[in-house]
N, C-alpha and C positions, 0 to 999 in steps of 0.2 A: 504494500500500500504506500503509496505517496500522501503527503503530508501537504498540506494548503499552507505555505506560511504566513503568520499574520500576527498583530500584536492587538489585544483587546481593549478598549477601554470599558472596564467596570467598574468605574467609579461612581460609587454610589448606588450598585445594583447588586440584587439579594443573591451570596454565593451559600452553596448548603457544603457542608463537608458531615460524611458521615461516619462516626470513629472518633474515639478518644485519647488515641494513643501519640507516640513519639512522631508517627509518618503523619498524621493526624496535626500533630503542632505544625509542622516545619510548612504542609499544605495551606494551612491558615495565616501563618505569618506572611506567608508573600501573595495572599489575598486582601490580607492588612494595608499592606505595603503597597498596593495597586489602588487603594481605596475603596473596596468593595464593603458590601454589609456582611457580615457571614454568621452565617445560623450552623452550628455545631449539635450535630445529633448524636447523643451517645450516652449509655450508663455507665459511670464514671469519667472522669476527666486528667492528663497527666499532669502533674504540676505543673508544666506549662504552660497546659488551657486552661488550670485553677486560677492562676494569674491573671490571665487575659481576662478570665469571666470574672474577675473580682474585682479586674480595671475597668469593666463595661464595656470592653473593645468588642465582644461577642456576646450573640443571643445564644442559651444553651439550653434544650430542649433533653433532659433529664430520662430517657426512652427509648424503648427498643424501636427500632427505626420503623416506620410505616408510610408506606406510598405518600400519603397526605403532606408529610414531611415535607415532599420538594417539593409542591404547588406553589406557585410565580417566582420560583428562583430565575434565575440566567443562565447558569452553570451549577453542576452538581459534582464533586469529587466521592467518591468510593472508597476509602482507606480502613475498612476493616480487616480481618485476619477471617473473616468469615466468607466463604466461597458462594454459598446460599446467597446470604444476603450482597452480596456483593453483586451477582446476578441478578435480585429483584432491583436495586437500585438501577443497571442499565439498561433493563425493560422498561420498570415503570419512567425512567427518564426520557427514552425513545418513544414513549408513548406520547408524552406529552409536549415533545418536541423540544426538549431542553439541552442543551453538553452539557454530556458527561465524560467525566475520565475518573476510570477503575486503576488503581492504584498496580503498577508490576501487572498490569492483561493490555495488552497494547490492542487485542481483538474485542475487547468492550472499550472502547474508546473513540468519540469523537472530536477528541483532539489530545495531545500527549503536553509534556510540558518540559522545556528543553533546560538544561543547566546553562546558565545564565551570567559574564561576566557584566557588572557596572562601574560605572565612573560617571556618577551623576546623572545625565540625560541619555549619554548613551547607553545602550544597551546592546551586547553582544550575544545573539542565541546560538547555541551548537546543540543539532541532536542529529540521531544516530537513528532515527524511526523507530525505534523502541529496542532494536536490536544489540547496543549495545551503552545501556546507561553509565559503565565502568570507565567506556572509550570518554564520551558525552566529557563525565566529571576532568577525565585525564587534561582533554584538552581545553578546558575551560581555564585549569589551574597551570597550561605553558601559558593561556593567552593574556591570564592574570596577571603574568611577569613582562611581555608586550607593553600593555596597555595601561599606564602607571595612571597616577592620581593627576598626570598634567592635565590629560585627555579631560578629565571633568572641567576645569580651567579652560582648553581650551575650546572646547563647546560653550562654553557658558560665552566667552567673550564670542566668538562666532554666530550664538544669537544674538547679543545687542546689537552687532554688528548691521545682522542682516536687519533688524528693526528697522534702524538709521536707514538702512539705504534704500530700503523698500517705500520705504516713507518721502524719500526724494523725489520718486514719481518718475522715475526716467523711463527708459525700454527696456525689455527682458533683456534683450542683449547684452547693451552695456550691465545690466545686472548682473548676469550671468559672466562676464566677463572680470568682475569686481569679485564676485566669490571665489572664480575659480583660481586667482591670483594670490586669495586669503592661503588658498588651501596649498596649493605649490609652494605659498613664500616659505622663508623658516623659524616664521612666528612658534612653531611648535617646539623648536630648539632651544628658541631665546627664552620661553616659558620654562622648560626645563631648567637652563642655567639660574632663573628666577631675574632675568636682566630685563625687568620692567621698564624701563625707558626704552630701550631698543623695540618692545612689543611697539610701545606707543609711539617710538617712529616707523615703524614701516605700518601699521594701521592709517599714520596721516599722509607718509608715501602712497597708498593705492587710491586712498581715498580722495585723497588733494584737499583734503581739511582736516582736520582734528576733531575729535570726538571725545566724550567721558566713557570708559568702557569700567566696571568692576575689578580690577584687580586683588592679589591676597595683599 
């Protein structure tokens, strides 16, 4: 099976995660972290959804799991250790037309979820179609060593950038022309050595004015 790539936004939309366990935490915190609502079904909870439900990050629904459970979620994750249920959750979710993803079943899955390097805005996805999550983690953690904390930096300034210029009003051209000079220059060097003046003259080299940009 081929994989649709795509990146969601659920923010603000009701995610179910069904399981109380460790696989169960780690599923919720980067539904957390996405900005969704997430309703937690499960008898018992690990201390680390004890927490979260004590912080009020999560609704926690104290129960053996039942169909009704995921009525108007958006997404339904599956992480129990139970194969039964793990199976009625990706029926009754295909019924009702929802994604889902069964935790380790790549064949109950309407979408998988791939290990994930960050630096801020960006977002680096690597997945392996389910065949190999061991490879997936391997090379997330060379790209981790690639992809250092500048890159957050350097996106960040790359957005105001583009604010600025979009806002100028000129032609996609010359736009397109203006970014792709950002991207070539070696504003990403000079952020590394942390030579802030150097960033903020070649930002007013391409730009032919000066700008206020966020720096550390």
């Amino acid at each position: 099976m081929k994989y649709y790539p795509v990146f969601l936004d659920i923010g603000g939309k009701p995610c179910v995660v069904v399981g109380g366990g460790e696989v169960a935490y780690r599923k919720v915190q980067r539904l957390l972290q996405c900005g969704a609502r997430v309703r937690v079904i499960a008898k018992g909870l690990s201390p680390g959804l004890e927490e979260l439900n004590g912080q009020g990050l999560i609704t926690h629904i104290d129960a053996h799991y039942e169909p009704e459970h995921i009525d108007s979620a958006f997404l339904v994750i599956g992480a129990t250790d139970n194969r039964e249920v793990n199976e009625r959750i990706f029926r009754n979710a295909r019924i009702r037309n929802i994604l889902v993803n069964i935790v380790d079943e790549p064949e109950r899955c309407d979408f998988i979820l791939p290990s994930i390097v960050e630096r801020g805005d960006l977002s680096i996805a690597i997945s392996t179609g389910g065949k190999s999550p061991a490879l997936a983690r391997h090379l997330r953690q060379e790209l981790e060593e690639i992809f250092g904390t500048e890159y957050e930096i350097y996106l960040r300034i790359m957005g105001e950038i583009r604010e600025f210029v979009l806002a100028r009003g000129r032609s996609s051209d010359e736009n397109r022309q203006v970014f792709e000079s950002l991207v070539q220059s070696d504003m990403l060097n000079q952020i590394r050595r942390k030579d802030w003046n150097a960033v903020k003259a070649l930002i007013r080299e391409i730009l032919h004015e000066s700008i206020e940009v966020t720096l550390p």
